[in-house]
Structures are given as C-alpha cells and as structure tokens.
N, C-alpha and C positions, 0 to 999 in steps of 0.2 A: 193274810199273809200265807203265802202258801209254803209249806213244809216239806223235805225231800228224805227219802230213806239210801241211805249208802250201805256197800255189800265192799268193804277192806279183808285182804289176807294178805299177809307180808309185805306191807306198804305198797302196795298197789289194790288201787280200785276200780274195782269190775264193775258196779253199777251204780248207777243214780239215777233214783226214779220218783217222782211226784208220791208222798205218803198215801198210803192206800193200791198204788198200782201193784204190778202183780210181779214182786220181788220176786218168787222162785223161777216165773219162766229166766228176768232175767239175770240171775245166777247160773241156773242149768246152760242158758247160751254162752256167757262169758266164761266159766269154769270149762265148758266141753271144747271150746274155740280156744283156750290158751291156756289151759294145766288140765285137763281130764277130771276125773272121780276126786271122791278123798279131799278135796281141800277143805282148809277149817278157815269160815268167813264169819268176820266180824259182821253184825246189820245193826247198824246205826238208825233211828227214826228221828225225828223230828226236827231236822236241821233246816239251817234259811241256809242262802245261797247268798253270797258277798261279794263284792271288791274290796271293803274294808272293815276291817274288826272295830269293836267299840268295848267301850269299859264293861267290861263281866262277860265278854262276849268267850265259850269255850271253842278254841280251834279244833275240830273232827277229822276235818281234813284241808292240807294246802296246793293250789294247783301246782302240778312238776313239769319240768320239760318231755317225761313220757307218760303223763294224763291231763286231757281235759278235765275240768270240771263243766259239766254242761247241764241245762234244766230242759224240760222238756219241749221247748222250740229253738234248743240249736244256740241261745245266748249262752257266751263262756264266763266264768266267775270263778276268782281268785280263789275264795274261800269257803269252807262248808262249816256255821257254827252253829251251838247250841245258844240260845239268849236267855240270858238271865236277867231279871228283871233286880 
C-alpha cells in the first residue's frame, strides 16, 4: 500500500507526495508560489489516500472546494488517513 506525506499550514495544503519523495523541493515550490518565506508547515507522513474512511481510520486531511487531494498520477481522493489497525 502505498503511503503519502502531506505539507499543511493553516488548513491548506501545499503538497502531497508519495513517502520518500523529495518533500522540501516540494514545499520550497508551493510556499514560494503562494505565501513566500517564513511559513510554519505541518508534514504529515504515512497517510493512505481515500474515498472512504473506516473504523479507527484518523482523518489528516479532507478534500475542499479549493484543494485537490491528488496521488501521484493525477487520481483525486476524498481523504488523507492514518490506519489504525
């Protein structure tokens, strides 16, 4: 199952990217392209990508009318959770 790491500051999220890829460049892109320096971002690791939550499942993030949620070929998904077994 593959696992995504999310980059949150003030409920909006700048990135989502396959765990392991290369968070900083893209924070440096999203932070430079729409707030500048200085911002303080939440990084979330180890999230599945959803349509639908399940028993123990922790919501990380939920898609809004101004973000996708997106994995890395472009498919959209409602929710970003943590699973608890």
């Amino acid at each position: 199952m593959q696992t995504y790491t999310l980059a949150i500051a003030d409920g909006v999220l700048f990135a989502c990217l396959p765990d392991g890829g290369d968070v900083a460049a893209a924070i440096t892109e999203a932070t430079t392209v729409n707030y500048g320096a200085g911002l303080s971002l939440d990084i979330v690791r180890g999230t599945v990508l959803t349509d639908a939550t399940g028993p123990g499942d922790e919501v990380v993030w939920c898609e809004s009318s101004d973000s996708e949620l997106l994995d890395e070929e472009g498919r959209r998904y409602r929710y970003a959770v943590r699973r608890h077994s």
